[in-house]
C-alpha positions in Angstrom: 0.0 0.0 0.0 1.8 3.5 -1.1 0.5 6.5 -1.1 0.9 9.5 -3.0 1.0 12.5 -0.9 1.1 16.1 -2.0 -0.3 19.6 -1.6 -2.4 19.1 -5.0 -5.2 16.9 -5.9 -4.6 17.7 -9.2 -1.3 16.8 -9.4 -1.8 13.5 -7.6 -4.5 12.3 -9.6 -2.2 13.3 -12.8 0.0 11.1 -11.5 -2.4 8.2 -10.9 -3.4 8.7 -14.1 -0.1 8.0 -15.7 0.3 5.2 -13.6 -3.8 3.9 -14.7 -2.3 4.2 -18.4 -5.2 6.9 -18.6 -2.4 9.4 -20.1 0.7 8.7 -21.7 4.3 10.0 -20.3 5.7 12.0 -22.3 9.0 10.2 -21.8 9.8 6.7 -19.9 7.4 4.0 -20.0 4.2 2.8 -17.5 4.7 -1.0 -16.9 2.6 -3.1 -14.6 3.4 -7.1 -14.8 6.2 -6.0 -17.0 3.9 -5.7 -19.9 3.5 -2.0 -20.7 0.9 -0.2 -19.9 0.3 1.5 -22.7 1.4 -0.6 -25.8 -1.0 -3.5 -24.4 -4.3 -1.5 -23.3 -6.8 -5.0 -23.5 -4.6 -6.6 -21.4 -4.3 -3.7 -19.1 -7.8 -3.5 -18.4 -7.7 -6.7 -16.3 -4.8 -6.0 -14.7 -5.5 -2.6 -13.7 -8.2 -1.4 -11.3 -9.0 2.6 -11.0 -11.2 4.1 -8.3 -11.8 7.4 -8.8 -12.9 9.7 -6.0 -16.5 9.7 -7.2 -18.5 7.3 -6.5 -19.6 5.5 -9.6 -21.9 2.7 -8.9 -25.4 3.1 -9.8 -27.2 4.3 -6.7 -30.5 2.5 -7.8 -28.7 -1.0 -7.8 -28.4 -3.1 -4.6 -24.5 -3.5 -3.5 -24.9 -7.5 -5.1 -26.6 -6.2 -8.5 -23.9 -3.9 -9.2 -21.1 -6.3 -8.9 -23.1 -9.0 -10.7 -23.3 -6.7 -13.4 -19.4 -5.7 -12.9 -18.3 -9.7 -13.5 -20.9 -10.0 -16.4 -18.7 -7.2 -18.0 -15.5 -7.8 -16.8 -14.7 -11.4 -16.2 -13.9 -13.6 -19.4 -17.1 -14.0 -21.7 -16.9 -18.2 -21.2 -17.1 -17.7 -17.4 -20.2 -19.7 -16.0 -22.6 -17.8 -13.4 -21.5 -20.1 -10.8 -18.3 -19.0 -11.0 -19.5 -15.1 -11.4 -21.1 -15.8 -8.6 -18.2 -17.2 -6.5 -16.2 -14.1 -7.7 -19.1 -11.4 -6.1 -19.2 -13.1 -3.3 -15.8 -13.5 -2.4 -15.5 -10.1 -2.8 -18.5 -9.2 -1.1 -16.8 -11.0 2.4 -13.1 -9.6 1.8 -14.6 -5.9 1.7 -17.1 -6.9 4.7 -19.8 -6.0 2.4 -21.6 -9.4 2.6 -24.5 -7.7 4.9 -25.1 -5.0 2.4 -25.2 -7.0 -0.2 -29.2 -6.1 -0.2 -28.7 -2.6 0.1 -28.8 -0.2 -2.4 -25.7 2.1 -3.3 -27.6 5.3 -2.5 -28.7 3.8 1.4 -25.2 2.7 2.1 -22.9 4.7 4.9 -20.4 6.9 3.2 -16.8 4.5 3.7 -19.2 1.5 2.3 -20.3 3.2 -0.7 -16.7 3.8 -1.1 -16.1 0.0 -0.3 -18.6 -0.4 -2.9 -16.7 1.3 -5.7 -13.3 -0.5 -4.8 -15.2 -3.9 -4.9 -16.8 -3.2 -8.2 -12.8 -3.0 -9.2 -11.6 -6.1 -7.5 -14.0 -8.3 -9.6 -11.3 -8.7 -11.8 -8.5 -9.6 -9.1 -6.0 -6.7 -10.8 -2.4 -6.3 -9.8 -2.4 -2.9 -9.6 -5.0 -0.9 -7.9 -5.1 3.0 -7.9 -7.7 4.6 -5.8 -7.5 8.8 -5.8 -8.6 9.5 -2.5 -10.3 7.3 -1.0 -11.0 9.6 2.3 -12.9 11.9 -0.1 -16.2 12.7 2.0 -15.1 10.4 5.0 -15.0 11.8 8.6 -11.5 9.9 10.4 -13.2 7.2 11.3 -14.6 6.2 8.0 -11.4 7.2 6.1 -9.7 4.2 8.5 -12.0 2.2 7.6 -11.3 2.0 3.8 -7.8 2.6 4.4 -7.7 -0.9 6.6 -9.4 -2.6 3.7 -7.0 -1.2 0.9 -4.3 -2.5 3.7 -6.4 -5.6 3.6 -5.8 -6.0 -0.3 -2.0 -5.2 0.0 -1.8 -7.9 2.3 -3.2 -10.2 0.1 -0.9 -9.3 -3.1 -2.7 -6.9 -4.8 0.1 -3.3 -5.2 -2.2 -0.6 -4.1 -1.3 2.9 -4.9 -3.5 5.7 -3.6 -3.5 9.7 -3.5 -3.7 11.4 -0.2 -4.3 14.9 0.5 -1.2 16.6 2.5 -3.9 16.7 5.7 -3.9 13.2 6.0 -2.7 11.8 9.8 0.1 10.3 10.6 -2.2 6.9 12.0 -3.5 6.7 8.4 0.5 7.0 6.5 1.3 4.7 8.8 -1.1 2.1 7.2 0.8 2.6 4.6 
């Protein structure tokens, strides 16, 4: 878990971006997996996961729906439901998400609607995972809350990259 800490949201998220393959250095080279990033952009796609600081699961869907629909799109076409199904769930329990699953996105607590938006990214089990701030909206509590879970998936082998504001404590840099 790293975290990329500066004065500018702009400037973090720029750099997020060129680490997402979203924009192309204009010297160097982006690899993740030592494939790069931007010479193999399908690939990517799998191996990258980008949470932005918006929330952008459909606040009509229940917390399950919108990861179903997230390993409908994402996992390989020839994957059986069962398996989909597997997936969502697993994810469901490693974000402790399972008891929401019934919820929908708009009803959830602010740290599990961020959960919710990191989950819908995990579907595909990338290597890389860059979340721009994920305290966005949080009160200190919250913020450690979805900072322990992105500790969580660090811990489990997933690189996880994330942009913190410059008023970010000491308790949650030491997370990372």
């Amino acid at each position: 878990l790293t975290a990329v800490i500066g004065p500018s949201p702009a400037r973090n998220a720029g750099l997020l971006d060129l680490l997402a393959g979203i924009h192309r250095p204009t010297s160097g080279a982006v690899t993740v997996d030592e494939h790069d990033v931007h010479a193999e952009p399908a690939l990517m796609r799998t191996r990258i996961g980008i949470v932005s600081h918006d929330d952008r699961a459909h606040p009509s869907l229940t917390v399950e729906q919108a990861l179903g629909y997230a390993a409908r799109l994402r996992l390989p076409p020839d994957t059986s439901p069962e398996h989909r199904d597997r997936v969502v769930d697993q994810v469901l329990d490693e974000l402790g998400l399972a008891e929401q699953r019934g919820t929908r996105i708009r009803k959830l607590a602010p740290e599990m609607r961020r959960l919710a938006s990191i989950a819908i990214e995990l579907i595909t089990r990338p290597t890389l995972l860059v979340v721009d701030d994920p305290s966005a909206g949080l009160d200190a509590a919250q913020e450690h809350h979805v900072l322990g879970m992105l500790r969580r998936q660090a811990d489990l082998g997933c690189v996880v990259v994330v942009a913190l504001t410059s008023q970010t404590s000491l308790t949650q840099l030491n997370m990372c």
